[in-house]
N, C-alpha and C positions, 0 to 999 in steps of 0.2 A: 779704461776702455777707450778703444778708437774708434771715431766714425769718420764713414768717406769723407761727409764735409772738413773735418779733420787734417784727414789726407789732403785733400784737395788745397785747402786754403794756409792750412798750419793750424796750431793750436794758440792758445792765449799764451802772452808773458808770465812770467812767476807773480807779479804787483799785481796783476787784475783776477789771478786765479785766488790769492791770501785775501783783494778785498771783496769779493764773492764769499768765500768760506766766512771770514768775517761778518758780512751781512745774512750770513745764513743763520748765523748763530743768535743774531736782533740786536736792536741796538743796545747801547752802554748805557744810554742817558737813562736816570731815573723814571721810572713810572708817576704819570702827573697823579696830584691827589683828588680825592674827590670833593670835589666842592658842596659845603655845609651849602642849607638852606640858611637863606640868611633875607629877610622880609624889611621891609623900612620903616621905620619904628614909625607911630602911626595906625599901622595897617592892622584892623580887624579881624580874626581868624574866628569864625561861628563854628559848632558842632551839635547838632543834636545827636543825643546819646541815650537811648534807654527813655524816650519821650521827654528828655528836658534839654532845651537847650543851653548852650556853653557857651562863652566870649570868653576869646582870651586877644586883650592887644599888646601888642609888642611896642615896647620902651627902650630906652637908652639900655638899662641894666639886664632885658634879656624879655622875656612875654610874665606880662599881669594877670591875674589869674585868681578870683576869690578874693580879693587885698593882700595877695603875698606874689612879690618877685621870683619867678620860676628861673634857672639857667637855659634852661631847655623846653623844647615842646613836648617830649619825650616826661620829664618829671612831671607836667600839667597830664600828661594825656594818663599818666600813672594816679593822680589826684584822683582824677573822676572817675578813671576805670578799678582801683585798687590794685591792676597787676600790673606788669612790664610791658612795654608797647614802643613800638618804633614811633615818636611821637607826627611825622612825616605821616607815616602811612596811615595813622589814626586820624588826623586831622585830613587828609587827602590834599596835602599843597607841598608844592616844591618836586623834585626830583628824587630819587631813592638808588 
């Protein structure tokens, strides 16, 4: 398709119309990942659940929890509740 400005002025080079098409398409680079919550060991996470409350602190080896080393917040959040649970979104901290 032509347009006046087209006429008028000329069109683009071959290089700028391929890096347009190209950028049209998005870029190449990998998509970044999402970044884990990740808390400073240290740091206290509370929940009341069902009228009792929960601590879980987070250690070198992953979050404390009962006297047993969890990997996740997600396996803790599964303890208390019995079912599967985005442990993030049970606990209410971090990003999702």
């Amino acid at each position: 398709m032509i347009y006046i400005q087209e006429l008028a002025y000329g069109g683009i080079d071959a290089a700028t119309e391929q890096k347009l098409i190209a950028g049209a398409r998005g870029p190449n680079k990998p998509k970044a990942k999402i970044k884990k919550y990740s808390p400073m060991v240290g740091t206290k996470i509370v929940k009341e659940y069902k009228g009792k409350i929960h601590e879980v602190l987070v250690v070198e080896e992953g979050f404390a929890y009962g006297g047993t080393i969890f990997n996740s917040l997600s396996a803790v959040a599964q303890k208390i509740t019995g079912t599967k649970w985005n442990g993030i979104k049970f606990f209410n901290v971090g990003e999702v």
